[in-house]
Every structure is written in C-alpha cells, then in structure tokens.
N, C-alpha and C positions, 0 to 999 in steps of 0.2 A: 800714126803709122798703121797701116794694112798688114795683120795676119795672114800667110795665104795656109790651106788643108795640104797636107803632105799627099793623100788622093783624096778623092771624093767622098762627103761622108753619106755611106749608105739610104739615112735615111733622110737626107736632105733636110736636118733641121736648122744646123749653122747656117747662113749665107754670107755672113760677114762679123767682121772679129776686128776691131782698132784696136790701140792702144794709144794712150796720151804719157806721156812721161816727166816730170819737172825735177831740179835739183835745188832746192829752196836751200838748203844749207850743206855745207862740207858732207856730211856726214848723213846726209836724208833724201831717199827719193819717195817724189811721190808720184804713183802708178795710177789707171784708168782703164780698166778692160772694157769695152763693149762687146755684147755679145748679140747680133740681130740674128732673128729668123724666129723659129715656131717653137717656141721657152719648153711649150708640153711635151715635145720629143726630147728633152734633155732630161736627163736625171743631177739635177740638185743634192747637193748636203743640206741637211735641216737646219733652218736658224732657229734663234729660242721663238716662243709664242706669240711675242709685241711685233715679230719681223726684221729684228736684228737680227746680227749673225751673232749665235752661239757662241758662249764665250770661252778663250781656253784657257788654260792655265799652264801648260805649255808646251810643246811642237809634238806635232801627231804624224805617223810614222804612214807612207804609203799612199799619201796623199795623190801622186801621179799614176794612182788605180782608176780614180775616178774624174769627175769635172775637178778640176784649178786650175787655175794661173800661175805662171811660173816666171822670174827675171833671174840670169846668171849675169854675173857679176863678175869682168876681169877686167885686165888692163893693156892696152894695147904694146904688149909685148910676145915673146914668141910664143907659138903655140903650147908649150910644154907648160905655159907658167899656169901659178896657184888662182883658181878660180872659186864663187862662190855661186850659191845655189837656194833660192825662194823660192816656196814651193806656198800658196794662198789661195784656200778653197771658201767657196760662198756661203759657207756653215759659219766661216769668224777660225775653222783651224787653220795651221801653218806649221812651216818646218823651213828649217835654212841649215844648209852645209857648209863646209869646207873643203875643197877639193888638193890637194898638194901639186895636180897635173890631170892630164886629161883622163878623168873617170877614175883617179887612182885617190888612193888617201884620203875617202871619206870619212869624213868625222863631223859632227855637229859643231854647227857653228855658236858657241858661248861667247857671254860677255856682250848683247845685245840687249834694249828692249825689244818686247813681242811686237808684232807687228799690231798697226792698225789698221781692222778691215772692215770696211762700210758695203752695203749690199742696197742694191736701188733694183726692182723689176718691175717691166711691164709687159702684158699679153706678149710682145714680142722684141723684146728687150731688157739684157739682163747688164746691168752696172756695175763693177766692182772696182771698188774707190783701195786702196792700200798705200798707206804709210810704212817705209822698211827704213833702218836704220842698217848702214854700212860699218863697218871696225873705222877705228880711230888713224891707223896705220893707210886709209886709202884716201882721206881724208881730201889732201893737195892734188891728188893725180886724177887725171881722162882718165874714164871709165868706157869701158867697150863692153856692154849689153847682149844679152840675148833675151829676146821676148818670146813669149810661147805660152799656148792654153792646151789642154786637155779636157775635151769633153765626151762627153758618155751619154749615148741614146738610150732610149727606154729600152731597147735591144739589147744592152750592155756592150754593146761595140765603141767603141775608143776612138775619136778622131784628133788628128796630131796637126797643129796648126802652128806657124813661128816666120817671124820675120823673114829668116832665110833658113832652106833645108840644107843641111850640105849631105851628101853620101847617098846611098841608096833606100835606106829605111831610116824611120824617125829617130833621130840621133837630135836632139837640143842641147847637148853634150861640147859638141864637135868645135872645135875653137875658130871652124867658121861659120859658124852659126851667129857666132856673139858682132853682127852690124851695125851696132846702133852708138856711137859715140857720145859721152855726155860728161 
C-alpha cells in the first residue's frame, strides 16, 4: 500500500513511502516501510556500530519528533472506540499506547513484548522490517489500521505521510485515518 505526504515535502527527499502488512498469527503483525528517494536529505536515528538498530530496553518517548513509523490499531467500530498506537524509529526505539477514544486516555500500552525492528538501507532506499505484538483481548477480531511515517529533512522539517489524511492538518489520530482492514 502507498503512503501519500499530507503536502509536499520541501526538500523533496521522500518520493515514495509503501507499506507491506501480514497477520501471521492472532495476536502478531508484521509491518514493511519502504522509504525511496535521496536517504542523505533525511535525518535518521543512529543504529549501533555493526548496522543494527540500536537496541532498547524499553519505549522511548517522542518518537513522532523525528523520522518513524507508526501503525494504529482499532477495530472496525465506532469512531469513539479504544484505539492503540506504534510508534517504530530506524534506531531499533519504539513506544506503543493506549488510547480510551479518540486522542483521549493516553496511557502506555503494558503487558506486550518490545517490538522487533530490522533496518535494511541503500543509497536510495530505506527498509524497515517490524514485528508488533497486539493484546490478547484483540486477538479474534478485524482490525482496522492506520499506517503512517514521519520523516525529517536535514532541514529539521517534518513530513506527514499515511494511508489516508482525513481533516485539514496532519491528524493520524482521526478514526478515519485507520483504512486498512486485516
């Protein structure tokens, strides 16, 4: 599936942004950002030395300041209902919420393993491989997704990219944002 940029991003480094998505078990997705265009206009989080991502130990706060990847997590019910929120940067950190409703009742979401995140680049394309682990409780039920990146020019300007925008400014929030059925 195709990312689109909510506007243009300034420095024209993004040009295209997929996402691949799988549901290998109840309770596990696994995610696939592509990120093409010109890698040296983005600003990256550092992975360790060997080229990994950096390893965490556990959810790192503010992540959607700079480049990550991000999947919300609800269920095709009405818009008021309780959603979650991934938040997976190409350093290996991560954060995942809980939302009670829309934007309301944040809380960190416990009771997970950390995610797994793999980092693949080249000259003009960037990989990110993620393994998330869902609650137990969502297990049996469609899930209705929201996909979305955040990325950041060497400019420090912010471009907001997701399956669907809904509203006027970058809202990945918005419970129609979340398209993607699985």
């Amino acid at each position: 599936m195709a990312l689109t940029p909510f506007t243009a991003d300034p420095s024209g480094a993004i040009r295209q942004i997929e996402v691949s998505i799988a549901r290998p078990a109840p309770t596990r997705l696994l995610l696939e950002y592509e990120l093409r265009g010109d890698l040296a206009g983005v600003l990256v989080a550092a992975a360790s030395t060997d080229g990994s991502p950096a390893a965490s130990n556990g959810p790192t706060e503010g992540l959607w300041r700079h480049t990550c990847v991000e999947v919300f997590v609800g269920t095709p019910s009405a818009s008021a209902a309780p959603y979650l929120e991934y938040n997976l940067a190409p350093g290996g950190q991560w954060a995942a919420y809980r939302f009670s409703g829309y934007r309301a009742g944040m809380a960190p979401l416990t009771g997970i393993d950390p995610p797994r995140i793999e980092l693949r680049t080249q000259p003009a394309r960037l990989l990110l491989a993620a393994q998330i682990e869902i609650p137990a409780q969502l297990a049996a039920m469609t899930l209705r997704l929201g996909l979305a990146a955040v990325v950041e020019n060497v400019q420090r300007q912010l471009g907001y990219w997701a399956l669907r925008h809904a509203g006027e400014r970058p809202d990945f929030h918005h419970p129609d944002s979340f398209e993607f059925e699985i």
